[in-house]
Every structure is written in C-alpha cells, then in structure tokens.
N, C-alpha and C positions, 0 to 999 in steps of 0.2 A: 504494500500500500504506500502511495504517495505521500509525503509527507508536506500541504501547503504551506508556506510561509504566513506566519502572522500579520496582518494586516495591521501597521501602528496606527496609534491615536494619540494624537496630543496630550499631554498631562492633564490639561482644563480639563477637557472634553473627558480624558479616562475617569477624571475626579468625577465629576459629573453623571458619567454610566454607575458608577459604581453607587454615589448617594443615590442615586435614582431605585437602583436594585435594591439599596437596605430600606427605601423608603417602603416600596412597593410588596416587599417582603413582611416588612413591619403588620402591613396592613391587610394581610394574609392573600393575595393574589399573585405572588410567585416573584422570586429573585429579576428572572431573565427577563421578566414582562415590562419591569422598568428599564433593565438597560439596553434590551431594544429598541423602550420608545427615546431613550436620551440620545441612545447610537445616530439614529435617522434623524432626530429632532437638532444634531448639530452636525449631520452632512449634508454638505450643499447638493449634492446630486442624488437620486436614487440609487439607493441600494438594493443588493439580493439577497437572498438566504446563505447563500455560500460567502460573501459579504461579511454579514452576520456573524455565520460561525467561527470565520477567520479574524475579524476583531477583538469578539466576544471572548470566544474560545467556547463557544456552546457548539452541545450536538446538534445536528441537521433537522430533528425532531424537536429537539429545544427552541430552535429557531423557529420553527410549519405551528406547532403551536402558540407560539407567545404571539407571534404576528398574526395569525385565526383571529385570538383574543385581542389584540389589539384594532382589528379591524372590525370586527362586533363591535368596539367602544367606539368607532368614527376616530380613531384616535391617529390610524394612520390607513392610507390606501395605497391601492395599486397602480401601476405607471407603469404605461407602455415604453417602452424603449427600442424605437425603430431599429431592426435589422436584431435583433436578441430574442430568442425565444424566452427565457425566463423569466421570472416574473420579477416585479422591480418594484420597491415602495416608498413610501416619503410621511413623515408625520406630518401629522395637520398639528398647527398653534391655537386650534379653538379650545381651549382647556377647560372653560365652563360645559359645554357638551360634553368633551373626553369624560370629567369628574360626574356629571349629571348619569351617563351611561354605565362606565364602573360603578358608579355607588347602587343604581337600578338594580343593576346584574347580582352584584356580590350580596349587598344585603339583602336586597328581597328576597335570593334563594336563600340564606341562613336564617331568616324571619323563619320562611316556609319549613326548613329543615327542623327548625327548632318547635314550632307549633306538633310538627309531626310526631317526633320524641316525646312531649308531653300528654300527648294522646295513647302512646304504646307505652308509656311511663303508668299510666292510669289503668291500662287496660292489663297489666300485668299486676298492679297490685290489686285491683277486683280478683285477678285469679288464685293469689297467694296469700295464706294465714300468716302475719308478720306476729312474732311473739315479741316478748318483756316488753313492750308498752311502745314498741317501735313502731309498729302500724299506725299507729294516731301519730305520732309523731314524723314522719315522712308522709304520711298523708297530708300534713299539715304543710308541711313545707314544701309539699308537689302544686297545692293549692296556691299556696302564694305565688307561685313560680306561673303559674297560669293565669292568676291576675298581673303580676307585671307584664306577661308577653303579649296580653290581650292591653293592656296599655302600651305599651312596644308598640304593638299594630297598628294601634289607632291614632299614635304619632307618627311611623312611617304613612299612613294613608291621609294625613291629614293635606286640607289644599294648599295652606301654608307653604307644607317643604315641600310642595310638591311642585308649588309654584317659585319656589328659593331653589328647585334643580334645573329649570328651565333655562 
C-alpha cells in the first residue's frame, strides 16, 4: 500500500481544526465532524475526501461520514469541479442555520431517546417486585425524572426557541 504524503496546514489553521474537534467532541457529535468543518471553512478552494484524510489524518470512512453529517446541517456542500470526477466540498459561513440544524438533529433525537428509556424504565418496574423499600423509592425518582423530561419537552417545543433557532 501507498503511502500519501501528509497534506500540511498552517499552524493557525491546524490550531483551529483541532479546537474545532474538542469543541464538537465536547458537545457529543464527534471529534472529526468539527475538524472537517474548520479544515474546509479555512481553505480557499474545494476540497475532497482524500483531501480530508490526508490533512486530517482520518480514515476515508471518517471523512464519507462526518461530511454526510455535515451536509444534513447545511453546514457544508458539494462542488462541482470541472474535468474531476470526485466529489468536492466547501463550508458555508451561515453558522446560525449550521447551529439551528445541529442543535435540531442532536437534541431532539436525545429528547426522543431519552423519553423512550423512561417509558421501558417504567414498564420494567411494573414487571418487577423491588424489595427493602427500594420500589417506592426508585419509583419515586423515575417519577420525577418524567416530570423534568416532560418539562425538557415542552421547553424544546416551545415557539420561543424555536423561533431563537431560526
């Protein structure tokens, strides 16, 4: 197997990829997802995937993914590149959309995930005898847990922030 050459990056810039990725990391949507969007968001021309891997240092799958996901947020597209078969992309600078769509995506499936679990949370202690006075007791705290997330919901669905992600 061939071995590419690394493709260098300015120090800014690497500084940049890198906060990017602990940012994005931080906020549970993957390492590489941010330092793809920093990669593209500070080269002047379109990039590829094989681009990607050879800056980043990510795999060719690390790269097909993150950029999927980045392209669900509008966060970056596709660009044609005359006489190139491959595909070629470039971040967009609209950051209130990019953040309005990640925040959409991510939290609302962990809202969703999370209401799910409290429902199978409940439906297993209907099925089980909890002894030494622990059944009232985690039933109690399952309860509460399904009035916060039923408040949770009805601050994510409210017009408010719905109209503050627009």
């Amino acid at each position: 197997m061939k071995h590419k050459e690394q493709t260098t990056i300015s120090p800014v810039v690497r500084r940049f990829v890198e906060d990017a990725g602990n940012l994005t990391q931080s906020l549970g949507v993957g390492r590489v997802i941010g330092q793809i969007f920093a990669y593209l968001y500070f080269s002047h021309e379109p990039r590829n995937l094989a681009d990607m891997q050879s800056a980043l240092g990510i795999s060719k799958g690390s790269a097909s993914t993150g950029v999927r996901q980045l392209e669900q947020w509008g966060a970056v597209k596709k660009i044609w590149v005359k006489g190139d078969r491959k595909d070629y992309y470039e971040a967009s600078d609209w950051f209130g959309r990019i953040i309005k769509a990640a925040v959409l995506d991510t939290v609302g499936k962990k809202m969703s995930s999370y209401s799910s679990l409290i429902e199978e949370i409940e439906s297993d202690l209907d099925a089980i005898e909890l002894t030494n006075g622990d059944g009232k007791f985690i039933k109690e705290r399952v309860e509460h847990l399904k009035k916060f997330q039923k408040k949770a919901q009805n601050v994510w669905g409210s017009p408010l922030l719905q109209a503050l992600l627009k």
